[in-house]
VEXDREN-2710 file (C-alpha; in Angstrom, 1 decimal):
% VEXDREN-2710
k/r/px/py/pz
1/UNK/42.5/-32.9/30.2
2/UNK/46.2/-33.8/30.9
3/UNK/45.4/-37.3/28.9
4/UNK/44.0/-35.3/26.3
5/UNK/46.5/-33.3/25.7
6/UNK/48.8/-36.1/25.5
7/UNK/46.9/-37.8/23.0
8/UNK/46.8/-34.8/20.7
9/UNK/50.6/-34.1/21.3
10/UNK/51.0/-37.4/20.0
11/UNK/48.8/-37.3/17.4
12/UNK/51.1/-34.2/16.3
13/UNK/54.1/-35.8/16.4
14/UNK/53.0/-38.4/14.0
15/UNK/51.6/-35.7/12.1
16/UNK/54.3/-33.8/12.0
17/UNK/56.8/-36.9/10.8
18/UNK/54.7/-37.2/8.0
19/UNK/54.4/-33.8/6.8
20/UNK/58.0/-33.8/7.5
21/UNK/58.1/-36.9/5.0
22/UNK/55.9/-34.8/2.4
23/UNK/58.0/-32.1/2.4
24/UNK/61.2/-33.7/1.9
25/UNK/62.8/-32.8/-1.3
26/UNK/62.6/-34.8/-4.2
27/UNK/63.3/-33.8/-7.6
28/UNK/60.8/-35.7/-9.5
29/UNK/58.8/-35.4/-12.6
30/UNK/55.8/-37.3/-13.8
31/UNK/55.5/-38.3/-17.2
32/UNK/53.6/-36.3/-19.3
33/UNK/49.9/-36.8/-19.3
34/UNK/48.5/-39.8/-21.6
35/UNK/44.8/-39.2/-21.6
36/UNK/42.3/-41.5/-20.9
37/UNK/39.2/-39.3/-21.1
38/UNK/37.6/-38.5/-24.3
39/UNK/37.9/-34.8/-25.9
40/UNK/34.7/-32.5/-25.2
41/UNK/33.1/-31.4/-28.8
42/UNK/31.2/-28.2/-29.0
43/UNK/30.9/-28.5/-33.1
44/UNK/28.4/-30.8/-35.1
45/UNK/29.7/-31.6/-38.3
46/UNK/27.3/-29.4/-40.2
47/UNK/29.4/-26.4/-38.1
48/UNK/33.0/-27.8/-38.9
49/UNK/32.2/-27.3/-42.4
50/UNK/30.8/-24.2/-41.9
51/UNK/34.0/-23.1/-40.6
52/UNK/36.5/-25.2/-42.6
53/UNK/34.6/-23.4/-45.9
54/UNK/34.5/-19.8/-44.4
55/UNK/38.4/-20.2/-43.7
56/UNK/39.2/-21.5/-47.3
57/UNK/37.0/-18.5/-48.6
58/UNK/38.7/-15.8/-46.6
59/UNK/42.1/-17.1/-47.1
60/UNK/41.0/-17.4/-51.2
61/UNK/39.0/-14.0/-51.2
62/UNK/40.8/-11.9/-49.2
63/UNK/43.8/-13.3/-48.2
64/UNK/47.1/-12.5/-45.6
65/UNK/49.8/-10.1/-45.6
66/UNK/53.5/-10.9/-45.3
67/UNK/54.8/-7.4/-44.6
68/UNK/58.9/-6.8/-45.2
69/UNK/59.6/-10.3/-46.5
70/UNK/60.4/-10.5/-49.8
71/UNK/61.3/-14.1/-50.2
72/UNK/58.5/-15.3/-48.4
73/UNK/56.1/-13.5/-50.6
74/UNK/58.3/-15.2/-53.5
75/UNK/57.8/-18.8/-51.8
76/UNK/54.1/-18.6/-52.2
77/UNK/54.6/-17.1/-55.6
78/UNK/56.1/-20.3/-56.4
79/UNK/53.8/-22.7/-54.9
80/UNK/50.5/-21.3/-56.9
81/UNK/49.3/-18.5/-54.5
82/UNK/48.2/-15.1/-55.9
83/UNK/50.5/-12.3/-55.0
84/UNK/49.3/-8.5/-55.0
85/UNK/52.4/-6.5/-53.1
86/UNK/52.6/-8.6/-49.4
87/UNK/49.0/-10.0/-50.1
88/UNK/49.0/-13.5/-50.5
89/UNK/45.6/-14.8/-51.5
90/UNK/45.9/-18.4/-51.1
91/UNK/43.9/-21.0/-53.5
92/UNK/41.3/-23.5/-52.2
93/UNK/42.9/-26.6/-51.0
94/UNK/46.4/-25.6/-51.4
95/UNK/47.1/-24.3/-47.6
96/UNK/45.7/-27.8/-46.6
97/UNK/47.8/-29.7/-48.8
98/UNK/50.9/-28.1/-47.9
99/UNK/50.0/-28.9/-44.4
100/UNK/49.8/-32.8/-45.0
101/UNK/53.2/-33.0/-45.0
102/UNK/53.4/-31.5/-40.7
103/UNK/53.9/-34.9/-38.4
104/UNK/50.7/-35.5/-36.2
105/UNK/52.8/-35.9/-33.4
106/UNK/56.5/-35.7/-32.6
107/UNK/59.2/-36.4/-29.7
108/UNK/60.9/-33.2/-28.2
109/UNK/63.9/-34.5/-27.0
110/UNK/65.5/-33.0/-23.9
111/UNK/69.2/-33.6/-22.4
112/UNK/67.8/-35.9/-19.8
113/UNK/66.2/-38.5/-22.3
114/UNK/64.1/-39.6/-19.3
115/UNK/62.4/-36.2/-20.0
116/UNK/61.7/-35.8/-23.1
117/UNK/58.0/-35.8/-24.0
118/UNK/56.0/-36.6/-27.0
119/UNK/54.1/-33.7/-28.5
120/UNK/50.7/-34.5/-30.1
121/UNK/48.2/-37.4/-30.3
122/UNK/46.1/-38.8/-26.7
123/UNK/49.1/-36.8/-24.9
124/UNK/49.5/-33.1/-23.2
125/UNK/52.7/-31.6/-22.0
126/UNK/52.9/-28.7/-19.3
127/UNK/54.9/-25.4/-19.6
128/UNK/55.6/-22.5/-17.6
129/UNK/54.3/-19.0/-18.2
130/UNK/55.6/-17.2/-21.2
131/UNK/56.7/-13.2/-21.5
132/UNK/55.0/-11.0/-18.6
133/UNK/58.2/-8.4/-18.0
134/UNK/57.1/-8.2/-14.8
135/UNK/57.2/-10.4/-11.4
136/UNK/55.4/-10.0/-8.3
137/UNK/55.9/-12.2/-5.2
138/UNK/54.8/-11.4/-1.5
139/UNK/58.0/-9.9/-0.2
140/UNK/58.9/-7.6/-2.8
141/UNK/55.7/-7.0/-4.7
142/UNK/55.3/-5.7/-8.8
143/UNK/58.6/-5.3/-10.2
144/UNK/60.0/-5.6/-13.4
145/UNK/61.8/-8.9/-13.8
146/UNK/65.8/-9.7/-13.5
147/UNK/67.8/-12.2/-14.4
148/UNK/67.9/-13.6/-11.0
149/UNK/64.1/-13.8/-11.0
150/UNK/64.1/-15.6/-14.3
151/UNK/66.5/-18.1/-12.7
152/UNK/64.8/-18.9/-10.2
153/UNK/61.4/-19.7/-12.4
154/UNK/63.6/-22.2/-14.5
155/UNK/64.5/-23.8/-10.9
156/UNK/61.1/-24.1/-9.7
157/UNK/60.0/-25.4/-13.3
158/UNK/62.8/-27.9/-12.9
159/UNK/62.3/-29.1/-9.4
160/UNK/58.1/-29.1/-10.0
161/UNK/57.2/-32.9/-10.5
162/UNK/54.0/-32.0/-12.3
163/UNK/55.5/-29.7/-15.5
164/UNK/57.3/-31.6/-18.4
165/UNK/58.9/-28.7/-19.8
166/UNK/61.3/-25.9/-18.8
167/UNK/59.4/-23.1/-21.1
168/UNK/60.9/-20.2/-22.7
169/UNK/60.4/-16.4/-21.4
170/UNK/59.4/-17.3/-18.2
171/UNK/59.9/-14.0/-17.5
172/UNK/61.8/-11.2/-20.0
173/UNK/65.2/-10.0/-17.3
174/UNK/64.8/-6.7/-18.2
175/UNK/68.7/-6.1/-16.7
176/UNK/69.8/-8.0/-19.3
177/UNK/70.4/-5.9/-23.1
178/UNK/67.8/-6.9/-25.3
179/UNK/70.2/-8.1/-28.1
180/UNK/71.8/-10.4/-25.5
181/UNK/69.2/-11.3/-23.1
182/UNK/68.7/-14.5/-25.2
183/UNK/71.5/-16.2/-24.5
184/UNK/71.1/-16.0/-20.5
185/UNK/67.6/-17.4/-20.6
186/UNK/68.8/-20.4/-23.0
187/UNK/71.8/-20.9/-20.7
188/UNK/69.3/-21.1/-17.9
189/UNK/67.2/-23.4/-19.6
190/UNK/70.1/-25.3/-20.6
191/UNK/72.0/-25.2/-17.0
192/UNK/69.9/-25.5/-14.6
193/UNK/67.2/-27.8/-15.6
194/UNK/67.6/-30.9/-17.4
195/UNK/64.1/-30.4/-19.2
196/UNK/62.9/-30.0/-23.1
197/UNK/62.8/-25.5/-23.7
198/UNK/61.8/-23.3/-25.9
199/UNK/64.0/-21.2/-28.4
200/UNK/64.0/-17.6/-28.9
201/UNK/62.1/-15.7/-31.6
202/UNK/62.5/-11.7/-31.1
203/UNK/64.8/-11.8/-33.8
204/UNK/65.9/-14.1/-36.7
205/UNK/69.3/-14.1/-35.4
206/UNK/68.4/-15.0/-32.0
207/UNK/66.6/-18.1/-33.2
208/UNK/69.6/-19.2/-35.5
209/UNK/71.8/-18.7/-32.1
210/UNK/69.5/-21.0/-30.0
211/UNK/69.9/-23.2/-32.9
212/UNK/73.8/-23.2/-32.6
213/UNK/73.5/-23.2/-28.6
214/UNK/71.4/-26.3/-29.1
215/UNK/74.1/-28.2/-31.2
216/UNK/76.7/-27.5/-28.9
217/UNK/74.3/-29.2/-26.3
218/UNK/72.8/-32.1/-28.3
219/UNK/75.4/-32.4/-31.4
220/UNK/75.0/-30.8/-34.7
221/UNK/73.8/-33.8/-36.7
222/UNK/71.8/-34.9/-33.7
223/UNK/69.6/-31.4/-34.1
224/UNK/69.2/-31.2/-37.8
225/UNK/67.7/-35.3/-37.3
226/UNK/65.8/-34.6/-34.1
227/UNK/63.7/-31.9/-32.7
228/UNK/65.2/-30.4/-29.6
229/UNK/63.1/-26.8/-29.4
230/UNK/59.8/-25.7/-29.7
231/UNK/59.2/-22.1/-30.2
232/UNK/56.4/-19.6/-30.1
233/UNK/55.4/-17.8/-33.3
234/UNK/52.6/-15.5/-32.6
235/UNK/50.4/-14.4/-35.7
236/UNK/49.6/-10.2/-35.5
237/UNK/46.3/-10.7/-35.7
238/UNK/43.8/-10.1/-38.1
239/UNK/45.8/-12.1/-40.5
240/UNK/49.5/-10.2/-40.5
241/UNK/52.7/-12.1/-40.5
242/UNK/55.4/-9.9/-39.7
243/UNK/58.8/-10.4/-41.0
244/UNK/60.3/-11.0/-37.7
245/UNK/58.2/-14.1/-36.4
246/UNK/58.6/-15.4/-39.8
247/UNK/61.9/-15.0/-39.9
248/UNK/62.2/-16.8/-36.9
249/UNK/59.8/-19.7/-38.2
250/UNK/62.0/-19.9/-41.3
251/UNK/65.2/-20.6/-39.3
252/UNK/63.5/-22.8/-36.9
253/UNK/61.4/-25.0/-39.6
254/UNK/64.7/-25.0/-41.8
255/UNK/66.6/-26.9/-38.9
256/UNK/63.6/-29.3/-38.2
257/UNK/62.7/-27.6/-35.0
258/UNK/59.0/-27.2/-33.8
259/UNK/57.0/-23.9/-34.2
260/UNK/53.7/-23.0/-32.3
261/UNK/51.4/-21.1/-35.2
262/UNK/49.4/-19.4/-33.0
263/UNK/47.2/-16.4/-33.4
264/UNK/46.8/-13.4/-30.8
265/UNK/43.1/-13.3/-30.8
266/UNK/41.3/-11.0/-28.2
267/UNK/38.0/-11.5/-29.4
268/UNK/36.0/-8.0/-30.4
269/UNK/39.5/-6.4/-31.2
270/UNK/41.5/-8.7/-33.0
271/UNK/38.8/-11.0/-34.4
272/UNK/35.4/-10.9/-34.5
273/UNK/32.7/-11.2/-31.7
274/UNK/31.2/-14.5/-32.1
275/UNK/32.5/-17.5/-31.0
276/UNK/32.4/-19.3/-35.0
277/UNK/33.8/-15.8/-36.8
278/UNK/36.8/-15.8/-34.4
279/UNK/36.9/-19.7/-35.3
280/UNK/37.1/-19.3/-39.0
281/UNK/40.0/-16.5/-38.7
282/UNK/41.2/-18.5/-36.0
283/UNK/41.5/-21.3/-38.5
284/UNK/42.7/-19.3/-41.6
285/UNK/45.7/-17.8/-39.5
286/UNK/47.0/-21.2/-38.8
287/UNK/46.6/-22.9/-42.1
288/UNK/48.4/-20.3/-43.7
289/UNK/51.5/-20.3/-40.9
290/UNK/51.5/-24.2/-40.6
291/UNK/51.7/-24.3/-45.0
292/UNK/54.4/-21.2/-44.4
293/UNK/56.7/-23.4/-42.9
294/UNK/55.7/-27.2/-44.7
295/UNK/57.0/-24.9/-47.8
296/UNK/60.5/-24.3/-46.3
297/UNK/60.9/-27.7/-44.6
298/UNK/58.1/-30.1/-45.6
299/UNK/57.8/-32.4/-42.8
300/UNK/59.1/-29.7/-40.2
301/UNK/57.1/-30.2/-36.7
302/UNK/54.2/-27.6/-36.2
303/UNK/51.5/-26.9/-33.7
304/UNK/48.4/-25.6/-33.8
305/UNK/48.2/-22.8/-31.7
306/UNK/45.2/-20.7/-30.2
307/UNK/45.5/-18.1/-27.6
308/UNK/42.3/-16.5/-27.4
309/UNK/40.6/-14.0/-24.6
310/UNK/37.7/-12.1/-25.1
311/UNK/37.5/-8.3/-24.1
312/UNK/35.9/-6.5/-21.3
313/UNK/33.6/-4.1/-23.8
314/UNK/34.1/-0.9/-20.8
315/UNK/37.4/-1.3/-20.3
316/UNK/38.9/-2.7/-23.4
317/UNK/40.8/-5.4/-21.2
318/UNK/41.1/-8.6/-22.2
319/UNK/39.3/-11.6/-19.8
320/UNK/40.3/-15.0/-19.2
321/UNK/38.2/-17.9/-17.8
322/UNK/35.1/-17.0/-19.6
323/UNK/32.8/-19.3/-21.6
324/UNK/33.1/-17.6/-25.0
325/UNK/36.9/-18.5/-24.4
326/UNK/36.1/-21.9/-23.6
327/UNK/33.7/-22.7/-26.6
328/UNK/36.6/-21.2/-28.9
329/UNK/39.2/-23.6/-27.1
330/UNK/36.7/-26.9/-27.7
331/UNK/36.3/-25.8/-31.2
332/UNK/39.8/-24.8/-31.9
333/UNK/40.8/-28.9/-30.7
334/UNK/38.1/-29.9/-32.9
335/UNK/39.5/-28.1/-35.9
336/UNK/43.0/-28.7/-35.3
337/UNK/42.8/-32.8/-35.1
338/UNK/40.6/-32.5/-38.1
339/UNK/43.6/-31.0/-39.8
340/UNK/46.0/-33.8/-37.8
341/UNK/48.2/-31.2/-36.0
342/UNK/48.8/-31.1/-32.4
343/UNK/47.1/-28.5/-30.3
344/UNK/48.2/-25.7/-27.8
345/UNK/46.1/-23.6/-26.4
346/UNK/44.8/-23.2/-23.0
347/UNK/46.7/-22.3/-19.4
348/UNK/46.4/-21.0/-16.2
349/UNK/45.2/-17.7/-17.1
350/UNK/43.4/-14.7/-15.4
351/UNK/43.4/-11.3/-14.9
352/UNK/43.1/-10.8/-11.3
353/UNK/46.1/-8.5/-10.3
354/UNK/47.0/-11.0/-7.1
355/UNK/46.5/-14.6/-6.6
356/UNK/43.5/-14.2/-5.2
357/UNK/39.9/-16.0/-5.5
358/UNK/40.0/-14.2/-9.1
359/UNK/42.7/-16.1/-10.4
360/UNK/41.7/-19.2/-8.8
361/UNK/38.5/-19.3/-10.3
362/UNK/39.8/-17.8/-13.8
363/UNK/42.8/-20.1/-13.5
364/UNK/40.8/-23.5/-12.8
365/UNK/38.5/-22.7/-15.4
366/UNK/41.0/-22.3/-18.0
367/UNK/43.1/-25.7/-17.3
368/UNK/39.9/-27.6/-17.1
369/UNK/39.1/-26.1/-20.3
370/UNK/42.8/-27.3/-21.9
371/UNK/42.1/-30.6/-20.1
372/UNK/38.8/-31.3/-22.5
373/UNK/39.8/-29.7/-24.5
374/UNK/42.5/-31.9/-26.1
375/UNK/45.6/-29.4/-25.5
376/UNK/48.6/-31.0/-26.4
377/UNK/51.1/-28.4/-25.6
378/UNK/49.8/-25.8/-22.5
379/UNK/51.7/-23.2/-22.5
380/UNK/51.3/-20.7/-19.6
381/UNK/50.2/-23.6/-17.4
382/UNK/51.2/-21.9/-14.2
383/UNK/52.8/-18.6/-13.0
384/UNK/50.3/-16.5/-15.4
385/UNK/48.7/-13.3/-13.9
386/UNK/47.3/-9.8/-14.3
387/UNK/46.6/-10.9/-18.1
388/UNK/49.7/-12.3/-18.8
389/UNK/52.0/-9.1/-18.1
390/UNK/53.1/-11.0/-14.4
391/UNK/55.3/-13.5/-13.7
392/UNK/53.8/-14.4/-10.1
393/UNK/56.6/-16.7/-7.6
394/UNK/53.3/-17.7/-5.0
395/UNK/50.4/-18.3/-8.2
396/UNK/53.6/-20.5/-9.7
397/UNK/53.6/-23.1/-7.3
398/UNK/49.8/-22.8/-6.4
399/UNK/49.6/-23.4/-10.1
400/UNK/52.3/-26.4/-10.8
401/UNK/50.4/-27.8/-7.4
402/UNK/46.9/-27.8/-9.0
403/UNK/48.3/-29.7/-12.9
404/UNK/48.8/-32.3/-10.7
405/UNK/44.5/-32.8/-10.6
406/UNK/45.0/-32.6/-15.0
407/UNK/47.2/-35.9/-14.2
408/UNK/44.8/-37.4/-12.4
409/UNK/41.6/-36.7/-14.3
410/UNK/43.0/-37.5/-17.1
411/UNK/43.7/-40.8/-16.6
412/UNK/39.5/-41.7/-16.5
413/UNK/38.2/-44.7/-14.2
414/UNK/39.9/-47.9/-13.7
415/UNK/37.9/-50.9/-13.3
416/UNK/40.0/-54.1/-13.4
417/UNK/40.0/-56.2/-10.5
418/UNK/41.0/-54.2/-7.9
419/UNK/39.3/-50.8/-9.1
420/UNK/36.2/-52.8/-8.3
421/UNK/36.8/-53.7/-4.6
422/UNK/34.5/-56.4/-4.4
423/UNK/36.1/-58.0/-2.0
424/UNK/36.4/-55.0/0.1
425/UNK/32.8/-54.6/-0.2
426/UNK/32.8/-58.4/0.8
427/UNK/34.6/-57.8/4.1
428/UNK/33.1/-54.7/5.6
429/UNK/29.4/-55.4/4.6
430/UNK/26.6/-54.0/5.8
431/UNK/27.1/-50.8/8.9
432/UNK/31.0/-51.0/8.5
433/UNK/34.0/-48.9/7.7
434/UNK/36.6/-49.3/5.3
435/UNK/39.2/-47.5/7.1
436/UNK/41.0/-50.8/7.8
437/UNK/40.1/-53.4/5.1
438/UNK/42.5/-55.0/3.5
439/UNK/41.5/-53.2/0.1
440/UNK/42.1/-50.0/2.2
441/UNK/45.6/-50.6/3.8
442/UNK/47.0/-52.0/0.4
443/UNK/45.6/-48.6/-1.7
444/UNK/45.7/-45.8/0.7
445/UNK/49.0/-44.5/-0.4
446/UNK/48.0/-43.9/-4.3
447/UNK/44.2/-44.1/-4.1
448/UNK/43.7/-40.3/-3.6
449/UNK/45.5/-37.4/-5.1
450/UNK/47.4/-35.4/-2.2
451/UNK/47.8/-31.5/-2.7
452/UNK/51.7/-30.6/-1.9
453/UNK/50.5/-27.0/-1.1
454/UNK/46.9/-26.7/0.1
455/UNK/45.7/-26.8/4.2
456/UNK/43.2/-29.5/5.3
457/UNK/43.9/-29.3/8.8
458/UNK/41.9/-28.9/11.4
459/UNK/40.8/-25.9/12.6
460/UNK/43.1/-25.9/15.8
461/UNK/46.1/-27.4/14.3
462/UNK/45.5/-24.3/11.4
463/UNK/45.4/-21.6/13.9
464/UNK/48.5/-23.0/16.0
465/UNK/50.8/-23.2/13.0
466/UNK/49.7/-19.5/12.3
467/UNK/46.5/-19.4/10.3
468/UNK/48.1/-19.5/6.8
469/UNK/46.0/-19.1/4.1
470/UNK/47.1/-20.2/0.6
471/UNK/49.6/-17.5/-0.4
472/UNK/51.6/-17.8/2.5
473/UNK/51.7/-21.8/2.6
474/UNK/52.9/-20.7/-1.7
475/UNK/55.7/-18.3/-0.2
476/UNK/57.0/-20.9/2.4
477/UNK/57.1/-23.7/-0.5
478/UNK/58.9/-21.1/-3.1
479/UNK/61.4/-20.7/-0.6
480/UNK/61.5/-24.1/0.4
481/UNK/62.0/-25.5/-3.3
482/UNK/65.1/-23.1/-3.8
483/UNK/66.8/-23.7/-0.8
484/UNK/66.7/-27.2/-1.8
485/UNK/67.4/-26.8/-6.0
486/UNK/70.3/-29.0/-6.9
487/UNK/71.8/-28.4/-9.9
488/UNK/71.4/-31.0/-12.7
489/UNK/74.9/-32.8/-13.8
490/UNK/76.4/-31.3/-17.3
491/UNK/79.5/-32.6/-19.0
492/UNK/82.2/-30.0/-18.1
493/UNK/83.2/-29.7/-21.8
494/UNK/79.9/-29.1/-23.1
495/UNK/79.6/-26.3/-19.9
496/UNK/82.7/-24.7/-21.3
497/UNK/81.7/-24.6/-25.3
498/UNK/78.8/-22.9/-24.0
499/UNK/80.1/-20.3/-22.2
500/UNK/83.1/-19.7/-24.5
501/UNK/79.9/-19.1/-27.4
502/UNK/77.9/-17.1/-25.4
503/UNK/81.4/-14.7/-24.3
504/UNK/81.9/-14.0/-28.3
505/UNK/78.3/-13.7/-29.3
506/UNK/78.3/-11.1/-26.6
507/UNK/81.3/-9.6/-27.4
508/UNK/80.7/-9.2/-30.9
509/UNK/77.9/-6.4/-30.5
510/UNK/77.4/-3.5/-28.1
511/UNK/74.3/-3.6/-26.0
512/UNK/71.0/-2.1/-26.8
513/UNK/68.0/-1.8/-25.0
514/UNK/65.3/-1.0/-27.6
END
């Protein structure tokens, strides 16, 4: 017994150097994903032009309202579309060849040019969550989010080795004025990561500041020849485009920055039930958006965006893993490289109030589903819960743990020379092991993906090192990651220009909350 216990305390000690190894910090980030897998198609042909038709027809027949914008109702005007009040009724063809002009794929650069990541074609980039205004983590449970807690999402973002992108509204720090908020996040984002972000759009204004931030950062002429933001411009569905998003699209597309045309669909309430009539406005909502901003900047980067959830017909919530979400995801990929836009859609959503099996199942679901489905740009790829209103530390870092298996599947089956292991076939032979082959000891290291987060332990070594199930190994890693954050390196002048702009933005209005 004494022997026994000898061996296993031994056994530990190795153990425990490794893990020790494993959880050393190192701030690394993987390129973003270059797939080698092909695209999963729900749609025939015969269906794709079902839908492309339908689209034309709606956006010819019925049309979209611009509501409160005057000189966007005046653009149209001017490039053939009929005009009744704020509808626009838009020709057959013409939304389409407006949008020919959008690049099929374009480079965000970031201040780190080792980061910066190409948006569109074979590849995918990963970004945070987007907007909940609340955060929940295990010690201080559903709160509404600060500044602090916003901070410390753009940390984890930066120090996560699987996410390519710093985000935008990780969370909306709700001690922060409305009319000022802004600048804190983009001085986060700009700070304390050295990855590609996202620029504001609540207001006009605020985007044309994240625009000024960003020249101060990058260099004027740099930003007006380069695109150094994406930003989110979310459609009111059924076919509405409010004055405020596209006022924020104008300044954004004016300055050769990227927007994300993306309708709000909850299917049953904001479009219709079935998966090809929430396709077609799906399809209609984008055209028009993507054409939108091709007529104030033709060549201006866009993306073609789908968020879609269908409703719980009881309760009137919105769901997230589901199949209907997933068939409008594979079309929505289909339709957008038809169109030869890049594609966002997809994420780690759910609606589960805790990460719990819920939002594991929901969750895994959904990034499979962004995986296949050709995603380009996955927004909300971790940190997402309750439906998108929280901000969640512990499903963060479950999440950025788990895009690490996107990496992996997506880049398919070798088979060259060594992928084949003949010869380790050769050497072990028939009643064998492979443990130590030669094949074995040279690939061990890379051959397998390795979870940073999850337990595979056994049983005893589990129960002596407390019994942790998944949330609390997620708590212990949030804390470890921020204890260890490093701040990334930023030319001191630059540092000072920024926080000289932000003082006299600030100080030019008072503070509102509303």
């Amino acid at each position: 017994m004494a022997e026994a216990n000898t061996r296993r305390r031994a056994r530990g000690g190795g153990g425990a150097a490794r893990r020790a190894e494993r959880t050393a910090v190192r701030i690394e980030t993987a390129k973003y994903i270059e797939r080698n897998i092909p695209n999963f198609e729900v749609l025939n042909e015969e269906a794709l032009e079902i839908i492309e038709n339908n689209a034309e027809t709606v956006l010819e027949e019925i049309g979209v309202n611009f509501v409160d914008n005057p000189a966007a109702i005046e653009r149209w005007r001017e490039v053939g579309a009929d005009v009744d009040g704020e509808r626009v009724r838009i020709p057959r063809g013409l939304a389409r060849k407006l949008i020919k002009t959008a690049p099929s794929q374009f480079t965000q650069h970031a201040r780190n040019p080792e980061k910066s990541v190409v948006i569109g074609g074979r590849n995918m980039v990963l970004a945070p969550v987007y907007g909940p205004p609340f955060v929940r983590d295990a010690q201080g449970g559903r709160r509404y989010a600060t500044m602090d807690d916003f901070n410390k999402f753009v940390k984890l973002a930066y120090m996560s080795k699987w996410l390519h992108h710093s985000g935008g509204t990780v969370c909306e720090p709700t001690d922060i004025p409305v009319n000022k908020r802004h600048l804190d996040m983009l001085k986060a984002h700009m700070t304390l990561s050295d990855k590609p972000f996202m620029g504001s759009v609540t207001d006009p204004s605020r985007a044309q500041d994240s625009v000024e931030m960003c020249e101060i950062l990058f260099g004027k002429e740099f930003v007006q020849e380069n695109t150094v933001m994406t930003s989110l411009t979310n459609i009111n569905s059924p076919m509405t485009f409010d004055d405020v998003m596209m006022g924020s699209l104008e300044v954004y597309a004016r300055n050769n920055q990227a927007c994300i045309i993306s309708p709000f669909i909850v299917g049953g309430a904001m479009a219709p039930v079935s998966v090809a009539g929430t396709l077609t406005q799906v399809l209609a909502e984008v055209m028009t958006g993507v054409a939108y901003s091709q007529i104030v900047r033709p060549g201006a980067p866009a993306i073609f965006g789908a968020f879609v959830s269908s409703i719980d017909m009881n309760s009137g919530a919105p769901t997230f893993g589901t199949p209907e979400a997933a068939h409008i995801t594979y079309g929505a990929g289909q339709l957008a490289r038809r169109l030869n836009l890049p594609y966002r859609s997809s994420g780690s959503f759910c609606g589960s109030k805790l990460p719990d099996a819920q939002a594991a199942y929901e969750t895994a679901n959904s990034l499979n589903m962004g995986l296949l489905s050709g995603v380009n740009f996955m927004l909300h790829s971790c940190g997402w819960l309750e439906g998108g209103l929280v901000a969640d530390f512990e499903k963060f870092v479950m999440d950025a743990d788990q895009l690490g298996v996107l990496h992996s599947l997506a880049k398919g089956i070798a088979y060259d020379d060594n992928a084949q292991a003949m010869d380790a076939i050769r050497e072990v032979g028939p009643g064998g092991h492979y443990l130590g082959c030669a094949h074995t000891q040279a690939n061990f290291k890379d051959a397998f993906w390795k979870s940073e987060l999850l337990d595979y332990k056994p049983y005893e070594t589990w129960q002596e090192e407390g019994a942790r199930d998944t949330r609390t190994l997620a708590t212990a890693r949030v804390e470890h990651l921020l204890a260890n954050y490093q701040q990334p390196q930023m030319d001191p002048d630059t540092a000072a220009a920024l926080e000289a702009y932000i003082a006299e933005k600030k100080a030019s209005m008072p503070d509102a909350f509303a």
